[in-house]
PDB file of the backbone (N, CA, C, O) and the ligand in Angstrom, with CONECT records:
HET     ZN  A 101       1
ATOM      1  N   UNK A   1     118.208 -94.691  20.406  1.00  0.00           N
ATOM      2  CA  UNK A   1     119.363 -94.961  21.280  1.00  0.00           C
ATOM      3  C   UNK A   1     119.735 -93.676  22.019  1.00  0.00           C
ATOM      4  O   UNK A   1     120.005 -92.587  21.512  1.00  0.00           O
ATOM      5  N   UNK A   2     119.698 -94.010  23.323  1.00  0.00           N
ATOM      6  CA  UNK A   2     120.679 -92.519  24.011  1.00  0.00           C
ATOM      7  C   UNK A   2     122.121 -92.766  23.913  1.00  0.00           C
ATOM      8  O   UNK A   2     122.706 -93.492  23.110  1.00  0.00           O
ATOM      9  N   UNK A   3     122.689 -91.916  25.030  1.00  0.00           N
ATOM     10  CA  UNK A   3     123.799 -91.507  25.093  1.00  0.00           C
ATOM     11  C   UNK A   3     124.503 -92.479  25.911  1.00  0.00           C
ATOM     12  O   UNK A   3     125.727 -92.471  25.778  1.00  0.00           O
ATOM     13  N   UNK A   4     123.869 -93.548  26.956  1.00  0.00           N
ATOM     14  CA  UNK A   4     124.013 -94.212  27.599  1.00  0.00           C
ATOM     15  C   UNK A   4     124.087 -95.570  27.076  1.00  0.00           C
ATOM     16  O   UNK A   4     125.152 -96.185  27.021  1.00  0.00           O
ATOM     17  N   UNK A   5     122.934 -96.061  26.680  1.00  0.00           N
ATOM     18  CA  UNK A   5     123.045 -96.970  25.099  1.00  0.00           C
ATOM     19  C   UNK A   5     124.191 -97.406  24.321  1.00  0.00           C
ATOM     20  O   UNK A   5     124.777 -98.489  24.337  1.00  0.00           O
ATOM     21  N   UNK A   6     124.469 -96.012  23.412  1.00  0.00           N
ATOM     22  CA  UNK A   6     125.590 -96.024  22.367  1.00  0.00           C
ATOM     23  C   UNK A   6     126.793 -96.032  23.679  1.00  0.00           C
ATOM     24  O   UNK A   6     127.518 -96.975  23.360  1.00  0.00           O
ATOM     25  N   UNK A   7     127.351 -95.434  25.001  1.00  0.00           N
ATOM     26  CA  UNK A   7     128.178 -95.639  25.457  1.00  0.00           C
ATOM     27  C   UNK A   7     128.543 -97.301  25.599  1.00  0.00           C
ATOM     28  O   UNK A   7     129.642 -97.853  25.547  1.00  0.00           O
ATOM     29  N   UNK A   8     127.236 -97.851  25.790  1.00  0.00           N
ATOM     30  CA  UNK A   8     127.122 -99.546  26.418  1.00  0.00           C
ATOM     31  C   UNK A   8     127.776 -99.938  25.307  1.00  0.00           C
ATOM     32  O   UNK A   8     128.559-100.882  25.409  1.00  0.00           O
ATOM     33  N   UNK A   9     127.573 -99.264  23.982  1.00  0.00           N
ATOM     34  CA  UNK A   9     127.958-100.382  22.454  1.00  0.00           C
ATOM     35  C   UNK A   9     129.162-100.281  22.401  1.00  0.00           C
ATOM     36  O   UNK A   9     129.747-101.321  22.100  1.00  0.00           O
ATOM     37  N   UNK A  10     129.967 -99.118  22.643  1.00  0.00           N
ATOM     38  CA  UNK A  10     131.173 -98.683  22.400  1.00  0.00           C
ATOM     39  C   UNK A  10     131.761 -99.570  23.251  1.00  0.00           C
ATOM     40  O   UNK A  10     132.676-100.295  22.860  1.00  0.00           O
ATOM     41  N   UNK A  11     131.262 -99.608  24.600  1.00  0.00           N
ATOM     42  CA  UNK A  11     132.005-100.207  25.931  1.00  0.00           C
ATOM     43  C   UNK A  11     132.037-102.141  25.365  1.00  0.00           C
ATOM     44  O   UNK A  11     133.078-102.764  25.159  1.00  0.00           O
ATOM     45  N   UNK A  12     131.314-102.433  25.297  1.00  0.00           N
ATOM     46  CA  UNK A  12     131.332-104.065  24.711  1.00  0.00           C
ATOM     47  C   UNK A  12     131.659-104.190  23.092  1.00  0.00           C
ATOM     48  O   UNK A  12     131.308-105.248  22.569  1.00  0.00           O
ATOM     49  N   UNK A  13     132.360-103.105  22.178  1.00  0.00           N
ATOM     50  CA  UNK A  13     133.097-103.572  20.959  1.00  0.00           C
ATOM     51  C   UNK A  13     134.031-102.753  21.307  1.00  0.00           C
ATOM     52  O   UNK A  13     134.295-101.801  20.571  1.00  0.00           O
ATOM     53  N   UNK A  14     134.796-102.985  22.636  1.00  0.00           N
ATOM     54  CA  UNK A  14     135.797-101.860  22.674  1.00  0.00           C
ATOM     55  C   UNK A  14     137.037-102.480  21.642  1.00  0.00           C
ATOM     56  O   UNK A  14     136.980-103.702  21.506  1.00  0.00           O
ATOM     57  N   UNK A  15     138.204-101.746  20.866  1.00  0.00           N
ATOM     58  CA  UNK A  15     138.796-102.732  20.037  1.00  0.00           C
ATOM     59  C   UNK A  15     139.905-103.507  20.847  1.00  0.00           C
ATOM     60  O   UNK A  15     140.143-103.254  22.028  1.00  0.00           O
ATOM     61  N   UNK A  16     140.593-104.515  20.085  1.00  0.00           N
ATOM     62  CA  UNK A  16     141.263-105.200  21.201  1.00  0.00           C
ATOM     63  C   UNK A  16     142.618-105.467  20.130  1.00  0.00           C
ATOM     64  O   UNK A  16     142.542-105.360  18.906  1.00  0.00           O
ATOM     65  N   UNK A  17     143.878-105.844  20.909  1.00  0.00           N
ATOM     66  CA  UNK A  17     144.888-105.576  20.585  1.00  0.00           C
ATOM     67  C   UNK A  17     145.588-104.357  20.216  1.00  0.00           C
ATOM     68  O   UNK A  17     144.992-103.363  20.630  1.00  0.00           O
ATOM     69  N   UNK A  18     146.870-104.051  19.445  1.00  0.00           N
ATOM     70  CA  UNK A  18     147.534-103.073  19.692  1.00  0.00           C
ATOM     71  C   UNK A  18     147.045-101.736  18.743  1.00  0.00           C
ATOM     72  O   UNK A  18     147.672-100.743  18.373  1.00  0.00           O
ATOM     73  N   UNK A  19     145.790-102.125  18.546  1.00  0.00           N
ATOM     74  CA  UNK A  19     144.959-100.922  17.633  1.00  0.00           C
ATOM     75  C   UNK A  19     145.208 -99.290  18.256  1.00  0.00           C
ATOM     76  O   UNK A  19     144.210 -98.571  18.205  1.00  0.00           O
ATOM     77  N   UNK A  20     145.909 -98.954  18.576  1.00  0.00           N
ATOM     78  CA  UNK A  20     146.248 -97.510  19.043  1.00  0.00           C
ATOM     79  C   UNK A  20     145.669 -96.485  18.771  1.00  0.00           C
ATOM     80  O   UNK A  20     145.580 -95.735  19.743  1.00  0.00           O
ATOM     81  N   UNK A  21     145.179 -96.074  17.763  1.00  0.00           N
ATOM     82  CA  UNK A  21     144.923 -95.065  16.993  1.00  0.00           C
ATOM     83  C   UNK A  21     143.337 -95.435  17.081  1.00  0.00           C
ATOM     84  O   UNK A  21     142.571 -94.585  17.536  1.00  0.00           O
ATOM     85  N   UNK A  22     142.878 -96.604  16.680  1.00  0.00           N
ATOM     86  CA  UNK A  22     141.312 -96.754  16.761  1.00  0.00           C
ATOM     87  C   UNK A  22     140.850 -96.732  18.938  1.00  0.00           C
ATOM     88  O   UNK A  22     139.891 -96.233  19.527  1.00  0.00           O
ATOM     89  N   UNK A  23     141.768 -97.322  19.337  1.00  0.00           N
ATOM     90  CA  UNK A  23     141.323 -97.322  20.758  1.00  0.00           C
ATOM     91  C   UNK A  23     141.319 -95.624  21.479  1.00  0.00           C
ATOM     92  O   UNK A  23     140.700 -95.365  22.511  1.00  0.00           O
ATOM     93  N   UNK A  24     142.139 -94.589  20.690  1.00  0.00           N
ATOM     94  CA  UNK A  24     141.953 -93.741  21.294  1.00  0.00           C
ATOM     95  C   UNK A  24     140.798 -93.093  20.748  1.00  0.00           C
ATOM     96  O   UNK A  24     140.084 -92.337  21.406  1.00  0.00           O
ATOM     97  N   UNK A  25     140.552 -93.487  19.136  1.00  0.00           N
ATOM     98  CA  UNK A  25     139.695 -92.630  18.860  1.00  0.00           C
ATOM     99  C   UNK A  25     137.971 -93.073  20.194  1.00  0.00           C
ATOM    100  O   UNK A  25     137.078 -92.277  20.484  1.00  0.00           O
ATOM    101  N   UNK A  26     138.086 -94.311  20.600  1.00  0.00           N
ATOM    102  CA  UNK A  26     137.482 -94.657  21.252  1.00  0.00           C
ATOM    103  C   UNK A  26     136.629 -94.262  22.642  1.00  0.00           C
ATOM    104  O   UNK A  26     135.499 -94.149  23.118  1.00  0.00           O
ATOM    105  N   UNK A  27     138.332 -94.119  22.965  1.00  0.00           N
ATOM    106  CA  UNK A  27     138.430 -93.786  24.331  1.00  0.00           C
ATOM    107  C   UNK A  27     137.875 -91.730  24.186  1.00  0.00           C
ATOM    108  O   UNK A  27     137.457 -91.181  25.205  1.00  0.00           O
ATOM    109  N   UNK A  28     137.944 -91.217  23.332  1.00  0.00           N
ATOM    110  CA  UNK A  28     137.595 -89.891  23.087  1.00  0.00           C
ATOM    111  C   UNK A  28     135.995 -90.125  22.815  1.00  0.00           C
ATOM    112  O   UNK A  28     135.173 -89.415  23.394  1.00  0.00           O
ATOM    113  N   UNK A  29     135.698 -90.895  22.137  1.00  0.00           N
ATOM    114  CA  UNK A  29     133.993 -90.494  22.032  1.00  0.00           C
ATOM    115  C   UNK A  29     133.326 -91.147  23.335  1.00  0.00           C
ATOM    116  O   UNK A  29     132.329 -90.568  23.766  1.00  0.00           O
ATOM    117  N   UNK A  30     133.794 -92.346  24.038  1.00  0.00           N
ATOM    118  CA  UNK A  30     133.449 -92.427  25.169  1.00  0.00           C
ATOM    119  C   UNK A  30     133.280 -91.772  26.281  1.00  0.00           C
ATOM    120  O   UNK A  30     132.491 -92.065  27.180  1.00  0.00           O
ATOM    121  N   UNK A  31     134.135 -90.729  26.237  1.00  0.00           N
ATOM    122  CA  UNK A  31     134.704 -89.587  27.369  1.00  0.00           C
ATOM    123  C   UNK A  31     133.390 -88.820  27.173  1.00  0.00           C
ATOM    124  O   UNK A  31     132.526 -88.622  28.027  1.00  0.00           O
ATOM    125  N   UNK A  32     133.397 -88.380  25.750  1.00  0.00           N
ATOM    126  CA  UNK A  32     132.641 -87.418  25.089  1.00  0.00           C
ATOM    127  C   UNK A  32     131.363 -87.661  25.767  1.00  0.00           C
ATOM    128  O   UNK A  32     130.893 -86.867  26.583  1.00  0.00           O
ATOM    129  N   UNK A  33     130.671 -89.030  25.342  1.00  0.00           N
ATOM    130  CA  UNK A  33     129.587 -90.006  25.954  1.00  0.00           C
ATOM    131  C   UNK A  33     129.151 -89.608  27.352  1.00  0.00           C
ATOM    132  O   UNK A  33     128.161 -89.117  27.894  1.00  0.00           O
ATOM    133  N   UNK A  34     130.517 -90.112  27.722  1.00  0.00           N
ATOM    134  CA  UNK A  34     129.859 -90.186  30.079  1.00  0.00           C
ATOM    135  C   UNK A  34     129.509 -88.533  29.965  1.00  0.00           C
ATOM    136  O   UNK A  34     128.530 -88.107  30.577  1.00  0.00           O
ATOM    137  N   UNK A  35     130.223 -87.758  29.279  1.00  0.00           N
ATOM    138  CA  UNK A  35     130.251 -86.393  29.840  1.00  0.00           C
ATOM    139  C   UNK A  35     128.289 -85.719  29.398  1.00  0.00           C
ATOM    140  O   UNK A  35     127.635 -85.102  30.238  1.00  0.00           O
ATOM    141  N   UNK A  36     127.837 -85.993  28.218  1.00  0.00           N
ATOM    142  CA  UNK A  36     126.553 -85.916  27.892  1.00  0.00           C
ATOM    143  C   UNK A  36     125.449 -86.299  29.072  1.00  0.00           C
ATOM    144  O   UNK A  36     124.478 -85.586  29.327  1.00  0.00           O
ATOM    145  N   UNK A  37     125.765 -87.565  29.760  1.00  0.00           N
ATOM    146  CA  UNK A  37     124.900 -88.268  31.044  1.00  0.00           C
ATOM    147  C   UNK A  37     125.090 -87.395  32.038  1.00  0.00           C
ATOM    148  O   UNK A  37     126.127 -87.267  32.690  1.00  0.00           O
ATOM    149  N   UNK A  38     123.798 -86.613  32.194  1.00  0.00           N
ATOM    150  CA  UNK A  38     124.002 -86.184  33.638  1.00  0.00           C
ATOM    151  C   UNK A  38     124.046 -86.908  34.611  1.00  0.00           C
ATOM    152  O   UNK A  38     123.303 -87.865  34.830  1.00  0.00           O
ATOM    153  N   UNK A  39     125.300 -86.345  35.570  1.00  0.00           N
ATOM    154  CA  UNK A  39     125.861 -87.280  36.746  1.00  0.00           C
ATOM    155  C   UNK A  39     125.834 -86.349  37.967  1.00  0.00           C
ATOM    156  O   UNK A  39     126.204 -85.175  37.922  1.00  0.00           O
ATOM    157  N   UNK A  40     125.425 -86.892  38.926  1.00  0.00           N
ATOM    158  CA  UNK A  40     125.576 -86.391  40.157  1.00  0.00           C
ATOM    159  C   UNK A  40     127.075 -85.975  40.458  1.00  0.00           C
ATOM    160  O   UNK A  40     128.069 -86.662  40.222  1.00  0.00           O
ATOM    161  N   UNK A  41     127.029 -84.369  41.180  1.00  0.00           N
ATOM    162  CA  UNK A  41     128.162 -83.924  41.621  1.00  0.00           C
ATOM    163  C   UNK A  41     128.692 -84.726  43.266  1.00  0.00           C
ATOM    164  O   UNK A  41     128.025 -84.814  44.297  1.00  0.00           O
ATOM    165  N   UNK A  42     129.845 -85.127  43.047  1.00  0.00           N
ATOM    166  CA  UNK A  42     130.319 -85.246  44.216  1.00  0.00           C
ATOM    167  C   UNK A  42     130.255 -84.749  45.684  1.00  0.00           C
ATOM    168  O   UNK A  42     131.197 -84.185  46.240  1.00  0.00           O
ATOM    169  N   UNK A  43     129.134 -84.995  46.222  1.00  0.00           N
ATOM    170  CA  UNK A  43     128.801 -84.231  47.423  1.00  0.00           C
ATOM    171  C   UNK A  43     129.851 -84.403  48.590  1.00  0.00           C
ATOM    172  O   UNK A  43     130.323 -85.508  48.857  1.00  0.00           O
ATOM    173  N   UNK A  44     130.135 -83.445  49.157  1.00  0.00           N
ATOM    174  CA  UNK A  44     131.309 -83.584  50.383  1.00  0.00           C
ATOM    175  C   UNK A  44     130.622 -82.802  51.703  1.00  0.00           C
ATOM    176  O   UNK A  44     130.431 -81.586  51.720  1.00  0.00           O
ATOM    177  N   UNK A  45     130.319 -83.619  52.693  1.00  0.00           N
ATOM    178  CA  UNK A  45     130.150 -82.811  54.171  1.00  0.00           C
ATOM    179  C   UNK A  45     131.089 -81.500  54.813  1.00  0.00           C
ATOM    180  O   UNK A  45     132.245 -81.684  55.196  1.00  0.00           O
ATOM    181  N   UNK A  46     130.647 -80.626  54.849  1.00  0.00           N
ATOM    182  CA  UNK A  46     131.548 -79.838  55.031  1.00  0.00           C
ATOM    183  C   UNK A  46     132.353 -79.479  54.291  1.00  0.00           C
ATOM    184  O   UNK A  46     133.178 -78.799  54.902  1.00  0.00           O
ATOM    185  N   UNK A  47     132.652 -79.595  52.936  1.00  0.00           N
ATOM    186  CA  UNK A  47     133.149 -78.858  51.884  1.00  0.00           C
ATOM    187  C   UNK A  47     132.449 -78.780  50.728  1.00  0.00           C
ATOM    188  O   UNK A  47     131.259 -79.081  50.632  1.00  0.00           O
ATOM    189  N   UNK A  48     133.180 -78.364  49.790  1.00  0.00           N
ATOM    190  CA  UNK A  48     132.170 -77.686  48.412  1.00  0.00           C
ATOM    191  C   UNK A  48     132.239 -78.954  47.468  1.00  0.00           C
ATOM    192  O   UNK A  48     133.191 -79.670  47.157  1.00  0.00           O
ATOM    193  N   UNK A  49     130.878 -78.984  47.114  1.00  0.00           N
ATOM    194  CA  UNK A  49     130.467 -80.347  45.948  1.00  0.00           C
ATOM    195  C   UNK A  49     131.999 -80.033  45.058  1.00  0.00           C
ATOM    196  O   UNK A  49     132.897 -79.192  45.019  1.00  0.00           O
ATOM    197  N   UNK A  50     131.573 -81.388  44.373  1.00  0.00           N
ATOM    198  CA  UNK A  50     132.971 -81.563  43.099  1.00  0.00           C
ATOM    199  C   UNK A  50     132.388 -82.412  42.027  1.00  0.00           C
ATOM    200  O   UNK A  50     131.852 -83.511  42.165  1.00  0.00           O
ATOM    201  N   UNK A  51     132.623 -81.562  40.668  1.00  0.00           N
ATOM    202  CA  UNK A  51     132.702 -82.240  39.073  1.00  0.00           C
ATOM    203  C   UNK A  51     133.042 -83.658  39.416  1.00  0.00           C
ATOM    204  O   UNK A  51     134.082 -83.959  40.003  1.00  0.00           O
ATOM    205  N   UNK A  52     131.803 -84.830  38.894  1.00  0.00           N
ATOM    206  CA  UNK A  52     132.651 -85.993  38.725  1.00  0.00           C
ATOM    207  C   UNK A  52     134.119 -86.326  37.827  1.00  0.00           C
ATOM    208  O   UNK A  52     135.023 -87.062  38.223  1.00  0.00           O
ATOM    209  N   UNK A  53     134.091 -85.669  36.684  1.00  0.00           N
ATOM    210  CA  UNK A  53     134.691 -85.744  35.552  1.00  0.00           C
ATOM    211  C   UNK A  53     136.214 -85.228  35.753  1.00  0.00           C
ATOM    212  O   UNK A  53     137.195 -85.971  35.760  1.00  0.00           O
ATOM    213  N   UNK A  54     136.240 -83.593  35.943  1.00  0.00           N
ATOM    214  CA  UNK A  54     137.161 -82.944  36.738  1.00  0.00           C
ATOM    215  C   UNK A  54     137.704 -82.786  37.811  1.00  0.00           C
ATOM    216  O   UNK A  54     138.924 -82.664  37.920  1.00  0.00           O
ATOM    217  N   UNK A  55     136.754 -82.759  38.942  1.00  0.00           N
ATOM    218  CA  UNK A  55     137.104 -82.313  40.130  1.00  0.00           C
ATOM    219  C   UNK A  55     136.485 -80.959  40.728  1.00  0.00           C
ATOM    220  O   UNK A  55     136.271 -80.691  41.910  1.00  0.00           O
ATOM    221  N   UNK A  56     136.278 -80.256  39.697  1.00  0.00           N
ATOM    222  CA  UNK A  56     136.043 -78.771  40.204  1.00  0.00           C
ATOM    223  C   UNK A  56     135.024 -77.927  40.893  1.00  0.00           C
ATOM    224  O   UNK A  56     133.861 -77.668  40.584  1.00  0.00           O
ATOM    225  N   UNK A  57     135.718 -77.586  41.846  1.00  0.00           N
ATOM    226  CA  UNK A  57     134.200 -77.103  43.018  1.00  0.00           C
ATOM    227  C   UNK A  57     133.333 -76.646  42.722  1.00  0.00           C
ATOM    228  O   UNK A  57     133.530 -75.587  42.127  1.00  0.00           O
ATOM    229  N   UNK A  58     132.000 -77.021  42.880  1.00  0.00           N
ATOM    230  CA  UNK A  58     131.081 -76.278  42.130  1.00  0.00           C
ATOM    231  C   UNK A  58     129.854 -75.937  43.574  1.00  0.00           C
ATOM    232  O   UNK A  58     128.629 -76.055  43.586  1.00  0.00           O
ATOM    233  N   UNK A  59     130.800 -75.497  44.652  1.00  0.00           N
ATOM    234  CA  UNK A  59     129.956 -74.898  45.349  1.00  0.00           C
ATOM    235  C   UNK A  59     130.316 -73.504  46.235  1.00  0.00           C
ATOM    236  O   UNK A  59     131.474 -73.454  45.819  1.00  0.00           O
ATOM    237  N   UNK A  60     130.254 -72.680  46.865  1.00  0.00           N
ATOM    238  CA  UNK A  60     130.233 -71.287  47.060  1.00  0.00           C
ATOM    239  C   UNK A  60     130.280 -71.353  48.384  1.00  0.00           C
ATOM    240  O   UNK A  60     129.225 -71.682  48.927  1.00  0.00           O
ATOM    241  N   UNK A  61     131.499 -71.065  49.288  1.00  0.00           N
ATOM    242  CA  UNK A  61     131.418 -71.116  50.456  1.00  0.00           C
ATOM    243  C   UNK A  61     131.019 -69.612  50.943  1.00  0.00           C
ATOM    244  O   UNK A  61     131.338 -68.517  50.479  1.00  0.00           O
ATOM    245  N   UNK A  62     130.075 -70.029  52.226  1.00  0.00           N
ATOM    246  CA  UNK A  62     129.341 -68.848  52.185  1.00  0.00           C
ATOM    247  C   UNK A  62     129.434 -68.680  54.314  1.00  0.00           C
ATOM    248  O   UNK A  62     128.570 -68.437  55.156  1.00  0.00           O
ATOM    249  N   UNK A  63     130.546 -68.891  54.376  1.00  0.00           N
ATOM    250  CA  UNK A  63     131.054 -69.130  56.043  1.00  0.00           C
ATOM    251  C   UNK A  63     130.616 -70.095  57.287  1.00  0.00           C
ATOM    252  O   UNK A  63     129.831 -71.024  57.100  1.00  0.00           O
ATOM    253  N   UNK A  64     131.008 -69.897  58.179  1.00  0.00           N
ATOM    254  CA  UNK A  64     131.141 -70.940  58.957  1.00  0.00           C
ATOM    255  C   UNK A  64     131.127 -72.242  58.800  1.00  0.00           C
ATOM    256  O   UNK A  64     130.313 -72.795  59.540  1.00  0.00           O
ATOM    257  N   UNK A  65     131.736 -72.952  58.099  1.00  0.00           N
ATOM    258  CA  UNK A  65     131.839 -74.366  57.397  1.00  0.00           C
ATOM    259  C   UNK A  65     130.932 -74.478  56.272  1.00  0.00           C
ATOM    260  O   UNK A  65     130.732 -75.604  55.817  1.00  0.00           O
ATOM    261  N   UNK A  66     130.403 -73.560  55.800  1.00  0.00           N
ATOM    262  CA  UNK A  66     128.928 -74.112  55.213  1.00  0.00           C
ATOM    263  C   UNK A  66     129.434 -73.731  53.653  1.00  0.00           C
ATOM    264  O   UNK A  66     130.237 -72.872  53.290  1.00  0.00           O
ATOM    265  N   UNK A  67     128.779 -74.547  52.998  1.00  0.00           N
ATOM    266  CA  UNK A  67     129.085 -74.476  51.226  1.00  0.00           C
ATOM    267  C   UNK A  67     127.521 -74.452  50.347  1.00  0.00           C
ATOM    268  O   UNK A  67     126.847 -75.470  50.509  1.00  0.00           O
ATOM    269  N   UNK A  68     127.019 -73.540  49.590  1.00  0.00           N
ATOM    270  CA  UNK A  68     126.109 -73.480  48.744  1.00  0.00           C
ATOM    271  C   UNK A  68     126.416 -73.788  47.466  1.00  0.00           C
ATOM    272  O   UNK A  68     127.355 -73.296  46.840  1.00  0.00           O
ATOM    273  N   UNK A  69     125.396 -74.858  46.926  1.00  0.00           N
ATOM    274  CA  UNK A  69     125.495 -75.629  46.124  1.00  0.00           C
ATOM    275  C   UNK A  69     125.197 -74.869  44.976  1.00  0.00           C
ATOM    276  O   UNK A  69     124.314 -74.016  45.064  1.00  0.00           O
ATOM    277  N   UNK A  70     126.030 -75.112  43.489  1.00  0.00           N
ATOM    278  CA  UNK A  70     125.867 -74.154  42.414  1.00  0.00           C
ATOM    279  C   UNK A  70     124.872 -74.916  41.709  1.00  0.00           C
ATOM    280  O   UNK A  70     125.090 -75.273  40.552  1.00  0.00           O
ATOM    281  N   UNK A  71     123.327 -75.322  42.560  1.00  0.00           N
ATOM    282  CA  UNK A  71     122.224 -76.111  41.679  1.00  0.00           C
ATOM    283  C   UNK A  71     121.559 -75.587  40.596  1.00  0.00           C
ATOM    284  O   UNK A  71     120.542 -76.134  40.171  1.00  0.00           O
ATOM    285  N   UNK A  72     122.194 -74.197  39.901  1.00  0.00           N
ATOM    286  CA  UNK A  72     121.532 -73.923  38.898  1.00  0.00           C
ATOM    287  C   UNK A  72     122.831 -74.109  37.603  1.00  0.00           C
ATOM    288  O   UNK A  72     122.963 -73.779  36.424  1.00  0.00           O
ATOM    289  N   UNK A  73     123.360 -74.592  38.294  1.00  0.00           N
ATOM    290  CA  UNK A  73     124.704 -74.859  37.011  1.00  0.00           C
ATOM    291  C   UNK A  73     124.568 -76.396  36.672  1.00  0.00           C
ATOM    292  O   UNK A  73     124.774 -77.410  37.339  1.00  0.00           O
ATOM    293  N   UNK A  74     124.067 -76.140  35.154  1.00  0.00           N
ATOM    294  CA  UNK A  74     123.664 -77.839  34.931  1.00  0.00           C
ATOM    295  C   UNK A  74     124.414 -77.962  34.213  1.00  0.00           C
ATOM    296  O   UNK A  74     123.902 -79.015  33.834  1.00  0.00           O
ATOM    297  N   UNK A  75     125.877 -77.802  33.119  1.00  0.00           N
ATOM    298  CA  UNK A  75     127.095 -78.071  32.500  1.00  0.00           C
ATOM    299  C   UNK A  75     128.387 -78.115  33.088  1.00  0.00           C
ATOM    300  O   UNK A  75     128.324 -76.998  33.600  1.00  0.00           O
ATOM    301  N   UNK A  76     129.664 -78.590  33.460  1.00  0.00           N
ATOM    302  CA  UNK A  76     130.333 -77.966  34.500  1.00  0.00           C
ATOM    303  C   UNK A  76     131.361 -77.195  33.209  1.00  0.00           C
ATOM    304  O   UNK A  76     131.107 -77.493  32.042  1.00  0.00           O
ATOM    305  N   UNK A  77     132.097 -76.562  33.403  1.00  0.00           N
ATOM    306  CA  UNK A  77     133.382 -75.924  32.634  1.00  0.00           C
ATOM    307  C   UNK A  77     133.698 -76.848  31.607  1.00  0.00           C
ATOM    308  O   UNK A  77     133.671 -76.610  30.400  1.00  0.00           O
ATOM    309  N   UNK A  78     134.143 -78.433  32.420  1.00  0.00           N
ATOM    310  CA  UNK A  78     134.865 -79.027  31.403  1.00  0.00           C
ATOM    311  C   UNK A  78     133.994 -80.020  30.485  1.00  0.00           C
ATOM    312  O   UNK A  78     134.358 -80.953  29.769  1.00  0.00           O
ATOM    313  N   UNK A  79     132.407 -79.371  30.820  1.00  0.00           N
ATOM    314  CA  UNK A  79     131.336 -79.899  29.381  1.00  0.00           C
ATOM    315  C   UNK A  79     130.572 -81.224  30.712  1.00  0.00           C
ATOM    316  O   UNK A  79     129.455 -81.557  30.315  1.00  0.00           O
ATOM    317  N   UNK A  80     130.825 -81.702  31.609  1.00  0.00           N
ATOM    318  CA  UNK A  80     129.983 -83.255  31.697  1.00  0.00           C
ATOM    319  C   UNK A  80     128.871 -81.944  32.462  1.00  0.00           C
ATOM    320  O   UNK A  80     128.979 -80.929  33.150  1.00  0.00           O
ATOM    321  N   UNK A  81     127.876 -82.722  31.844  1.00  0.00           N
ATOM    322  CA  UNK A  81     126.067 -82.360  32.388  1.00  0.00           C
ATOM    323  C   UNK A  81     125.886 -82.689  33.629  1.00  0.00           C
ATOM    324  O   UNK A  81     126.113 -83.893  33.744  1.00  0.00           O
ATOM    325  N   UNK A  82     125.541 -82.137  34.776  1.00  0.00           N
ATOM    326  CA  UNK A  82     125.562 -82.256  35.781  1.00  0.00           C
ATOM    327  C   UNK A  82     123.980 -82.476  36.290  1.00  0.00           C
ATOM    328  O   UNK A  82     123.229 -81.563  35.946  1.00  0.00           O
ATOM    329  N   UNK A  83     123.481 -83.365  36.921  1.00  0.00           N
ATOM    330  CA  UNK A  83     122.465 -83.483  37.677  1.00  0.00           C
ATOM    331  C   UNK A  83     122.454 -83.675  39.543  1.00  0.00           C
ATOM    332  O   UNK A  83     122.838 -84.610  40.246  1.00  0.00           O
ATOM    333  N   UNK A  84     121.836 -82.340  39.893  1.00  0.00           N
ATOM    334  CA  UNK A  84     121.723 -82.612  41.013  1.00  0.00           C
ATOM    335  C   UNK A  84     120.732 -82.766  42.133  1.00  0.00           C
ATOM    336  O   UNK A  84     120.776 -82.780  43.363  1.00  0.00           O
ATOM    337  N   UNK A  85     119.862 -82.871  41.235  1.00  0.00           N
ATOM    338  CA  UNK A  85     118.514 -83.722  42.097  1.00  0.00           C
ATOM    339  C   UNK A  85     118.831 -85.509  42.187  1.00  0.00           C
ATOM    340  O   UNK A  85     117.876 -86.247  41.945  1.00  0.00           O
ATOM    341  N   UNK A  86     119.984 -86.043  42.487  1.00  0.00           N
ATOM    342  CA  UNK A  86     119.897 -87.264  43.096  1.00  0.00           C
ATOM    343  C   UNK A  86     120.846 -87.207  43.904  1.00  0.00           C
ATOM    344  O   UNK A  86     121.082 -88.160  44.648  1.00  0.00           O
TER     345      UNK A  86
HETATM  346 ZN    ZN A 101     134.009 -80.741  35.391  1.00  0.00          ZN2+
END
């Protein structure tokens, strides 16, 4: 099983009713989950890529409108795995 897998199992026995305490523990290993899948960074025309997860720029403006991509940074800060060959 990957990481994607076990997310699918979690996602279809998510618990149901006012289980609070089990839904967060849930909602935390799920988080945990997406963040393991490398995901394409948010590409923006004319501005600097962005963390799906966070937000956070992960590109290097280097003048005249132009932004260089941080393609050797494959973790971002806040842990999700970043892939940016798609
Ligand atoms: Zn991030």
């Amino acid at each position: 099983m990957d990481y994607k897998e076990a997310l699918e199992v979690l996602t279809s026995h998510y618990p149901s009713g006012d289980r609070n305490e089990l839904k967060e523990a849930y909602n935390l290993a799920m988080l945990a989950l997406q963040k393991q899948i490398p995901t394409s960074p948010i590409k923006n025309e004319w501005s600097p890529s962005e963390c799906p997860s966070c937000g956070s720029k992960l590109s290097d403006f280097i003048g005249d409108g132009l932004y260089k991509d941080r393609i050797n940074l494959k973790i971002c800060e806040c842990g999700q795995c970043l892939n940016w060959k798609k």
